[in-house]
N, C-alpha and C positions, 0 to 999 in steps of 0.2 A: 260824559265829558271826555273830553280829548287832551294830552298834554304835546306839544311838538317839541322836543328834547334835544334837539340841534337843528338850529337854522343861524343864516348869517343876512341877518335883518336890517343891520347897519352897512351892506353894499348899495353901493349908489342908485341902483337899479329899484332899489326894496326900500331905504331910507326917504327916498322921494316921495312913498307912497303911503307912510303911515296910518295915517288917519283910513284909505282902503283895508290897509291890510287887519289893522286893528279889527274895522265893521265883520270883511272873511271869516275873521277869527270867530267872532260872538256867532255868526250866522251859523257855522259850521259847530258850535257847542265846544270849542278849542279855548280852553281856561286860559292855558300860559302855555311858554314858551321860550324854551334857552338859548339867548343870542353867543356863537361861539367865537371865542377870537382864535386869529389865525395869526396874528405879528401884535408886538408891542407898538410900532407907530400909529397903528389906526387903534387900539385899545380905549383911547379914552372914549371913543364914540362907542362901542363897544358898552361901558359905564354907563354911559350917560343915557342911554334907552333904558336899562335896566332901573338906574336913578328918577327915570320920568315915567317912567309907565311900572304899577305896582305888580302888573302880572307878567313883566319880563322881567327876569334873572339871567345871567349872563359868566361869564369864564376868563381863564387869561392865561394863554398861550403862545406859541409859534408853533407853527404847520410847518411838516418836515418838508414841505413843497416849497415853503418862500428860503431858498438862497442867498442872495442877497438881501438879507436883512439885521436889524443889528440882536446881539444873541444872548440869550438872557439869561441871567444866574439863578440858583437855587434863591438867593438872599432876595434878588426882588423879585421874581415870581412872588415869594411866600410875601412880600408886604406887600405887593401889588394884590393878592388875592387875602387880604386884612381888610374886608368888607363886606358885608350882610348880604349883598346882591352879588358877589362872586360865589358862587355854587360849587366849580370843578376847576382843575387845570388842566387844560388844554386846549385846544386840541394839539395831540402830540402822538410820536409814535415815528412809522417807518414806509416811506414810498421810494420802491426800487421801479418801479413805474415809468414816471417821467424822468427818471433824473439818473445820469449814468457815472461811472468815474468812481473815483476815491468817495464811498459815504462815509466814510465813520466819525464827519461832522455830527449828521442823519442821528447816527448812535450816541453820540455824545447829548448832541440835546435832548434825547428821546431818556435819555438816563437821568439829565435835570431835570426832567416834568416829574420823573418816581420821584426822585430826592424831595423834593417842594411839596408834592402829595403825601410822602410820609409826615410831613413835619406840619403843615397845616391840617392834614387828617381831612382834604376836602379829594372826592374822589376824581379821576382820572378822568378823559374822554379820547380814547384813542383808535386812532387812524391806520389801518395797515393794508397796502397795497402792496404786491409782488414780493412779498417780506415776509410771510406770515412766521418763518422759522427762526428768525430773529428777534421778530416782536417779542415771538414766545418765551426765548430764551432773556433775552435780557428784561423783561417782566422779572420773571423767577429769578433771575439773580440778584434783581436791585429789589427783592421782597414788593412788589407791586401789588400782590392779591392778598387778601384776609388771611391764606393760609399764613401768611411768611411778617406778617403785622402791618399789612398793608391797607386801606381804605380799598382797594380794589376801584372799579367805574365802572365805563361802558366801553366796550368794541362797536363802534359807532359806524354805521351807513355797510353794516355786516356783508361780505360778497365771499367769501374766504370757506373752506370746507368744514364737515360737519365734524373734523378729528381737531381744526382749530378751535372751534368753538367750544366745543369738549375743555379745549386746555384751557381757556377762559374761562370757562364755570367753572372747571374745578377750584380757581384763584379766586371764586366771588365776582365775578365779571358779570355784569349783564351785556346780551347782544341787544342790538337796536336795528331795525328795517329799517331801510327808507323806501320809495316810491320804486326802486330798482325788483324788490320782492312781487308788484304786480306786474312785471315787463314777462309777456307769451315765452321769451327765450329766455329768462332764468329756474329754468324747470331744475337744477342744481340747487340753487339758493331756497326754493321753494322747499325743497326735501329738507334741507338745515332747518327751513323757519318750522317744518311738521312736528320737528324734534327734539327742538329747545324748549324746555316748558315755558308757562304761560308764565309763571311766579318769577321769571329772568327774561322778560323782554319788553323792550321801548320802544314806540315809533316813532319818527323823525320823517321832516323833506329836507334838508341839509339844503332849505332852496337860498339859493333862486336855482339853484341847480335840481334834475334829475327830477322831475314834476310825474308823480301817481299817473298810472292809467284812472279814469278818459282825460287827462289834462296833461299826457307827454306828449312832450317838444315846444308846449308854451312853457313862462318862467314861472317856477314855483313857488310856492307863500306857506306860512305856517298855517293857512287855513285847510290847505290838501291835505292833510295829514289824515284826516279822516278817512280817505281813500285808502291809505297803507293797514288803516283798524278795520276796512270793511274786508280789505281784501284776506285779512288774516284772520277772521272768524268766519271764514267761508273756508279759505285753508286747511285749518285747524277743526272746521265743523264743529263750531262753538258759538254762544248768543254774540251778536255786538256788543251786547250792553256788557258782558263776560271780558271782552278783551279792554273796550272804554276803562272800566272800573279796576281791571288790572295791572293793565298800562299806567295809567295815576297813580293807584297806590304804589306799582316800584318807582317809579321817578321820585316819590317822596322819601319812599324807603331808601335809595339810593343816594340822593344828595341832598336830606335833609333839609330841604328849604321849605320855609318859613310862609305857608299857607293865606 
């Protein structure tokens, strides 16, 4: 069985489609699956998949991407995330990517998602784009990783080099693929996924976005997910069933949810 460890199942595109995406799910042997918030205004739907359906669990964050949104404290993150179906906080973290100018909003939030992880003890799911040396650093300074009495998490939808990822595992981090690991031209990320052990890695479609070969440039569902685990036991030249049965058990081992 399969776990898909970030998807955003509540965009309108995917919310529409439940009841399909659900059936995906079973056909493809995809157990569960973590709905991830990106902004507090759409959160409660966010909730409410996870509330209604018992094999989704879900998160509560803002995405260093949304700008314009309104910005949210240590204090309620942590009672927003005072719920048996909230798992993790975030998504959170650092994208120099799209966004230019003064960040050190970027930073500021990305240092209330540590704070709210240290205190509810539910791990991370962080996002690092064009930033990796920042990420790095202000992890290790706001104690983020188990070395520092952190819950650690996941470095999620991983594209980042294999001395970044180094610095995340040594903190307790798990890396997570997503469908970007079977794309012909990420022969870089390929070498990272050869080298992270099996015992620190998640897979993900982070859909609707970034859909597995053979199903890129259609929108993607937590059913492809399967495509990321075949692709990385062939990778890895390890059974499927090796990576299936790994994959799950760290998603458990990671965010302790409730089976």
């Amino acid at each position: 069985m399969y776990i898909d460890s970030h998807c955003h199942i509540n965009f309108p595109e995917l919310a529409a489609r439940m009841p399909e995406i659900l059936a995906k799910m079973a056909e493809n042997r995809v157990t569960h699956a973590l709905c991830v918030s990106v902004d507090l205004p759409d959160f409660p739907q966010v909730l409410a998949l996870a509330e209604q359906y018992p094999n989704i669990y879900a998160s509560v964050g803002v995405h260093p991407d949304y700008e314009d949104t309104p910005e949210p404290s240590v204090d309620q993150l942590v009672e927003l995330a005072n719920h048996p179906k909230i798992i993790a906080i975030g998504e959170t973290g650092l994208d120099y990517y799209r966004l230019e100018g003064d960040l050190e909003w970027q930073r500021e939030r990305f240092r209330t998602h540590i704070r709210a992880s240290r205190i509810t003890r539910k791990p991370l799911i962080i996002h690092t784009r064009a930033a990796s040396e920042d990420t790095i650093r202000i992890m290790r300074e706001e104690g983020a990783g188990t070395d520092k009495g952190g819950v650690a998490g996941v470095m999620h939808c991983f594209t980042e080099s294999l001395e970044v990822a180094e610095a995340a595992l040594e903190m307790g981090f798990y890396i997570s693929f997503s469908g970007i690991v079977t794309f012909k031209s990420a022969k870089d990320l390929q070498a990272v996924a050869r080298a992270v052990p099996m015992e620190r890695i998640l897979i993900e479609t982070d859909s609707p976005y970034l859909a597995p070969v053979p199903h890129r440039g259609k929108m993607n569902e937590p059913g492809f997910v399967c495509h990321v685990a075949e692709y990385l036991a062939t990778l890895k030249d390890v059974p499927l069933s090796h990576v299936a049965e790994q994959t799950t058990e760290n998603f458990f081992n990671l965010f302790k949810a409730v089976r």
